[in-house]
C-alpha positions in Angstrom: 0.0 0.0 0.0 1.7 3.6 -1.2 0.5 6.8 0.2 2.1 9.5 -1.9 1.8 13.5 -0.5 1.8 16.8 -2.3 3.0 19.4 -0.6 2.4 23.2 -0.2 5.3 23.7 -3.2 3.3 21.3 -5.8 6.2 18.4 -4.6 5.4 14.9 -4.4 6.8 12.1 -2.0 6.2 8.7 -1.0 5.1 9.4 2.6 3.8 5.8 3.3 4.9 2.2 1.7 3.3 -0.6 4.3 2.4 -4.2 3.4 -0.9 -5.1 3.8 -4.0 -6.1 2.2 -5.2 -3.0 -0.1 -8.5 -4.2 -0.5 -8.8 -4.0 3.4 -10.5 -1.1 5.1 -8.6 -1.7 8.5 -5.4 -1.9 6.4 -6.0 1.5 5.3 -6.8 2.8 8.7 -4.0 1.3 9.9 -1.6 3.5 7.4 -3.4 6.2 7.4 -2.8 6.1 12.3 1.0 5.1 11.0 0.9 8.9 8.8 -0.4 10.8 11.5 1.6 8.8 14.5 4.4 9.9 12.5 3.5 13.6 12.4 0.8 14.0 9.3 -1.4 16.9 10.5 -5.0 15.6 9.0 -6.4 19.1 9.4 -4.0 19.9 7.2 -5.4 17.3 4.0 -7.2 18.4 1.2 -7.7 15.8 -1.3 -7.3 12.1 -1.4 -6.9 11.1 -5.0 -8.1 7.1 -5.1 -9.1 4.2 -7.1 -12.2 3.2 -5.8 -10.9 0.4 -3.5 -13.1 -1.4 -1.3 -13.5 0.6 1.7 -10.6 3.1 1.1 -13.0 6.3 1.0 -15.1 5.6 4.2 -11.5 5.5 6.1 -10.3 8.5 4.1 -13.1 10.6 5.5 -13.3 9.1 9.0 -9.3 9.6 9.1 -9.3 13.2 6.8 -12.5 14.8 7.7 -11.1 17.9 5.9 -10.3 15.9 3.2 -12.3 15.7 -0.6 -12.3 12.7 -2.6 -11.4 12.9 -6.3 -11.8 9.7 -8.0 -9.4 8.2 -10.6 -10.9 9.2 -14.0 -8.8 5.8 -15.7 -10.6 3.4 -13.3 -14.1 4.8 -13.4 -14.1 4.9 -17.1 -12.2 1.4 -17.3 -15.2 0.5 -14.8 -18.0 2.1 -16.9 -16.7 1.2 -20.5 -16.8 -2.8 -19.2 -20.3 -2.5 -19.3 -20.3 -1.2 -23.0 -20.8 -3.4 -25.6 -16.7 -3.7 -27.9 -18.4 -2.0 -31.2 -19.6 1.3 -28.8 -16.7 1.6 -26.5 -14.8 4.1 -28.8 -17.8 6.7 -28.7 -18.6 6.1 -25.2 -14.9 6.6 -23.9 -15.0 9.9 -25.9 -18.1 11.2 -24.3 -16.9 10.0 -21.3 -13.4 12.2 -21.7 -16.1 14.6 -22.4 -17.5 15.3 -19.3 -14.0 14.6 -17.5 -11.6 17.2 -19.1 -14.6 20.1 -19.2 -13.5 23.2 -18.6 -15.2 23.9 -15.5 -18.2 22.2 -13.8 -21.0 23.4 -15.2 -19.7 22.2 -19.1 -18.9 18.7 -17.2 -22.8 18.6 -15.7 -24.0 19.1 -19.9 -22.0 16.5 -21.1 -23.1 13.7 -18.1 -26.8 14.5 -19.2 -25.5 14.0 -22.9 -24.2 11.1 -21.5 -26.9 10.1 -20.0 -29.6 10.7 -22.7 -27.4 8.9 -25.0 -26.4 5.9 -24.1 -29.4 5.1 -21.3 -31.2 2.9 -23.6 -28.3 0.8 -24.9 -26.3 0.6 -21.8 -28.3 1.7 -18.6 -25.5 -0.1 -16.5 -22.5 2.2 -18.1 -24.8 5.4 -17.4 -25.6 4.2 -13.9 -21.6 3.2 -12.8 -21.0 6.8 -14.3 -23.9 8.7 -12.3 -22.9 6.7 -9.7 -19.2 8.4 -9.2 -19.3 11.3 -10.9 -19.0 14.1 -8.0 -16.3 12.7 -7.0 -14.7 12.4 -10.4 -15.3 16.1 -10.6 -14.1 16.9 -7.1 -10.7 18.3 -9.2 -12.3 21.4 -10.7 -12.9 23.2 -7.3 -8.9 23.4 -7.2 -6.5 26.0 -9.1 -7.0 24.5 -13.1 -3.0 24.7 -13.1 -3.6 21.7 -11.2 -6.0 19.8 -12.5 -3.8 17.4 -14.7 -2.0 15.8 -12.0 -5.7 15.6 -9.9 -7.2 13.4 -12.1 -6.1 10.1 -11.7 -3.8 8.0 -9.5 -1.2 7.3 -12.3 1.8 8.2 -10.3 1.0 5.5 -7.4 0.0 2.8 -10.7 3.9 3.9 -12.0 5.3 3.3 -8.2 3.5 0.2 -7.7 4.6 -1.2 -11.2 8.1 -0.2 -10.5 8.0 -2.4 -7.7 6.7 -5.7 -9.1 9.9 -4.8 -11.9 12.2 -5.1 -9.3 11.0 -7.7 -7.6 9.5 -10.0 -9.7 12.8 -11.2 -11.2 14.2 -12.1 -7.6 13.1 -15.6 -6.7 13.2 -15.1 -2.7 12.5 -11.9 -0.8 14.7 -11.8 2.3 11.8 -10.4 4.1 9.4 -7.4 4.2 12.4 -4.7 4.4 14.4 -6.1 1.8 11.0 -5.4 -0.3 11.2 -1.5 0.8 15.0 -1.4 0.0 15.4 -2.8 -3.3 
């Protein structure tokens, strides 16, 4: 499980790397004590950027009242376009970009109801995963638009986590959880 901070000056840094189950709320809650045992100020967190994870969002807001959720645009449109049938996928993931790189919220709102009106009678399940996130896949736009690339999706913890199954992948014993963190 990574936990990856922004701070003040737009820099990012792995602030938590713990084994665990990431598909486990108490996991979660468990990093998230670790963080603030180690000094994390939660009144001081803005935004947790997330893939929709069992259970991760409920501990993000218990643990970072303060906190928004913004959901990762890749998953919830991987998650909505499984429900499309191959032949529509192509138009659906456009209108689906659509609403997600809007200019501003209102322009997002009038391309969901496109959405919607669109594609409710031939795929009522893709329009309903879609309605079902979509405030929090729009949570970026009430930040500064300078930062609304990096808000959208949690591709920089996908590139840590891939980095790490490179490394240690080829090794055919792991000395240990530590020897994991230091490779």
């Amino acid at each position: 499980m990574v936990v990856i901070g922004v701070n003040e000056n737009n820099q990012k840094q792995v602030i938590g790397i713990q084994s665990g189950d990431k598909e486990s709320p108490s996991s979660w809650r468990e990093t998230f004590k670790d963080l603030k045992r180690r000094g994390l100020n939660s009144q001081t967190i803005t935004l947790g950027i997330m893939d929709g994870l069992s259970g991760l969002e409920q501990v993000f807001r218990e643990e970072f009242p303060q906190g928004k959720i913004q959901r990762c645009h890749v998953h919830v449109a991987r998650n909505v376009l499984v429900k499309v049938p191959q032949k529509l996928k192509q138009k659906a993931a456009a209108d689906i970009r659509s609403i997600f790189y809007a200019h501003n919220r209102k322009k997002a709102m009038e391309f969901s109801t496109q959405f919607t009106e669109l594609w409710s009678k031939d795929v009522p399940s893709a329009v309903k995963c879609l309605q079902n996130f979509l405030d929090s896949c729009l949570t970026f736009l009430d930040f500064p638009e300078q930062e609304w690339i990096s808000l959208q999706t949690t591709n920089v913890i996908e590139r840590l986590n891939k980095e790490f199954k490179r490394r240690t992948k080829p090794m055919e014993i792991v000395a240990g959880e530590n020897a994991c963190y230091s490779c």
